[in-house]
C-alpha positions in Angstrom: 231.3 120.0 4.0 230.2 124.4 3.6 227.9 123.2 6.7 230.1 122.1 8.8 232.4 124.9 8.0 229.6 127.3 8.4 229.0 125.9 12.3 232.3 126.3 12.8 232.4 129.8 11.6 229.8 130.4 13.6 231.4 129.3 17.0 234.8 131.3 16.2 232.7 134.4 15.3 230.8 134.4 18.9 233.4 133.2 20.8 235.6 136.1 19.3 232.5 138.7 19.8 232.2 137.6 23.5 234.5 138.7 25.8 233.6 142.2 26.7 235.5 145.4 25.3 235.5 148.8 24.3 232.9 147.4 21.6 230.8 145.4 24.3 230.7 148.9 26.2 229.6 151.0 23.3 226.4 148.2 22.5 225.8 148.1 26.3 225.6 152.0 27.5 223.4 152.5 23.4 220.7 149.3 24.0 219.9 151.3 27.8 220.0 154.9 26.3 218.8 154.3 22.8 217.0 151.2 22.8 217.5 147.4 21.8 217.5 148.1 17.7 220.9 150.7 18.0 222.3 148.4 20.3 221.9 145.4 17.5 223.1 147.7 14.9 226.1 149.0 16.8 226.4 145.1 17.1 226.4 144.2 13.6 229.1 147.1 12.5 231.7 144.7 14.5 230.1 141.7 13.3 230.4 143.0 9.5 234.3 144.1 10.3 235.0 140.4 11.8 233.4 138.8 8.6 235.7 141.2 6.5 238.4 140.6 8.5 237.8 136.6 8.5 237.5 136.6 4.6 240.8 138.0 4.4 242.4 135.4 6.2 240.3 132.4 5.0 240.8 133.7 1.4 244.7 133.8 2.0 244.6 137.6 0.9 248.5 137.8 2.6 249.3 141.2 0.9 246.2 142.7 2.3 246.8 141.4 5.9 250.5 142.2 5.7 249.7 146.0 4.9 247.5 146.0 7.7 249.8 144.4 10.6 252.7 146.5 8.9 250.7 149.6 10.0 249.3 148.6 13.3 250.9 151.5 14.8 249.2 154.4 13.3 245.7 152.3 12.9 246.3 151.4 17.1 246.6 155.4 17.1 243.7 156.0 15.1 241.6 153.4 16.5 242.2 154.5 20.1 241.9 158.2 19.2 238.3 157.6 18.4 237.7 155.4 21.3 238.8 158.3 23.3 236.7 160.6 21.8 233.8 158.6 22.3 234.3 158.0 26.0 234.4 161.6 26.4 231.3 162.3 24.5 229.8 159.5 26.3 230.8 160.7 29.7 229.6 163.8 29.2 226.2 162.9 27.6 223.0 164.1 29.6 220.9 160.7 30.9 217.9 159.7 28.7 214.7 159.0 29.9 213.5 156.9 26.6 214.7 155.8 23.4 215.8 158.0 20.6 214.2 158.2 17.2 215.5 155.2 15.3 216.7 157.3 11.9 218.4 156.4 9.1 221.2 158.6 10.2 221.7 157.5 13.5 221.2 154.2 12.9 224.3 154.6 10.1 226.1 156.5 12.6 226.0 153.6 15.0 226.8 151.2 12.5 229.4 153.0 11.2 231.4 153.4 14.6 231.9 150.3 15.5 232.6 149.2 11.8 235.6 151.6 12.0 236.5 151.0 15.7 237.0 147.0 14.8 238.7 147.9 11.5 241.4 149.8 13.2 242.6 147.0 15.6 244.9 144.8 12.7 245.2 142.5 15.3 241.7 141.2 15.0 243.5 139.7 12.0 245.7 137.8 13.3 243.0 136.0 15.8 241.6 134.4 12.5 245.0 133.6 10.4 245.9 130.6 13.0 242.2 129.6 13.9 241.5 129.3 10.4 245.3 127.5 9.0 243.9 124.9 11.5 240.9 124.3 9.6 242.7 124.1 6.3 242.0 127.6 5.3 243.9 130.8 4.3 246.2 128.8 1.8 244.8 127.9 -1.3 241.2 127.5 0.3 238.0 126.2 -1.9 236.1 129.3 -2.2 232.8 127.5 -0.9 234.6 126.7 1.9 236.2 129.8 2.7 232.4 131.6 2.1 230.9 129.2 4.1 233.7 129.7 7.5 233.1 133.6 6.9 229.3 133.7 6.8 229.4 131.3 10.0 231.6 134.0 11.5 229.2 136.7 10.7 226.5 135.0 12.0 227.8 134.0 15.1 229.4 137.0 15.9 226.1 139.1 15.0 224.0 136.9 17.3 226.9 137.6 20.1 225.3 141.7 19.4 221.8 140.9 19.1 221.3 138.9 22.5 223.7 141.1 24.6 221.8 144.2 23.2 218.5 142.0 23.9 219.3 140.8 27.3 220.5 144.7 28.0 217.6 146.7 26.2 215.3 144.5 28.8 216.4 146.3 31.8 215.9 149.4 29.8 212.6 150.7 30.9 213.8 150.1 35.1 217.1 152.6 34.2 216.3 155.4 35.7 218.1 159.1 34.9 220.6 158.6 37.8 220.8 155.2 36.9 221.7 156.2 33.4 224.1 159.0 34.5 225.9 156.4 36.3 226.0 154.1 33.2 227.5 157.2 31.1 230.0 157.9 33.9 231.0 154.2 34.2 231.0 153.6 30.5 232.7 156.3 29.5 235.5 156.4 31.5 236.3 152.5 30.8 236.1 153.8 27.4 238.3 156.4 27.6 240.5 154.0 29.5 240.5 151.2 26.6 241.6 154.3 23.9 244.5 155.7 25.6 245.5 152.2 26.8 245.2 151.3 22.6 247.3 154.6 21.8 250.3 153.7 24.5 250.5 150.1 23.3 250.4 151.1 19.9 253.6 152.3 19.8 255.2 149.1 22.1 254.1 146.7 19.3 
């Protein structure tokens, strides 16, 4: 039965991690500039915020995920502040010619990012409340079976992250710097694009 549950999981967590966003953008422009590993990790802040967000919805947490929707507005706000700010940084970063030293700190700093960028879209939420009430979760669920759906969802969505970064990080090395000033330009301004769109919607919710 946890299997099962697990492979389904698994499925709604890559499905969810696919379509291409403000998120996809950020792994994208990091695995050319920064390699394939910041790309993964960049990858595996939304994959951990998807899992969180998951177990709050297949554990029926409803005060949690009420609180949340109830302040969508300032968290839309928030979230698309910061995507904002990290178009523009992006934009305006110089091209790089190779990979960055992998630290501790950066690699927490690109974790960390996209851990808070997913956190602050409360509507991630409510893509797992119905997925999951169709699978007999989110109401009085068996705990095995909850942990089971919510690893699957981590899993799936962290192997979304770590073939995009992989698939991306092999074209590195043929990225030239006017390629990769292109990439910033393009990247960065899509960025920018997703925050201020988050910001105005935030307040037409």
């Amino acid at each position: 039965m946890s299997a099962s549950f697990f492979i389904r999981g698994l499925i709604i967590g890559f499905s969810l991690a696919a379509p291409v966003g403000p998120i996809g953008l950020l792994c994208i422009r990091r695995s050319l500039a920064e390699g394939r590993l910041v790309g993964v990790i960049t990858g595996l802040g939304a994959a951990t915020a998807d899992a969180s967000y998951g177990a709050i919805a297949a554990f029926g947490l409803t005060a949690v995920s009420s609180f949340l929707v109830a302040q969508k507005v300032w968290l839309g706000v928030l979230g698309g502040l910061f995507l904002c700010y990290l178009g523009v940084r992006t934009f305006v970063s110089p091209p790089t010619q190779r990979a960055a030293a992998a630290d501790g700190g950066g690699l927490l700093a690109a974790y960390g990012s996209t851990f808070v960028l997913t956190l602050t879209n409360p509507m991630t939420i409510l893509s797992f409340i119905p997925v999951f009430a169709g699978l007999g979760l989110g109401v009085a669920a068996d705990y095995a079976t909850a942990a089971a759906t919510v690893a699957g969802v981590f899993t799936g969505s962290a192997l979304w992250w770590l073939l995009l970064s992989t698939g991306v990080a092999l074209f590195r090395h043929r990225v030239d710097g006017g390629w990769m000033r292109t990439v910033n330009y393009i990247s960065g301004s899509m960025i920018t694009a997703f925050g201020i769109f988050a910001v105005v919607t935030a307040f037409r919710r």
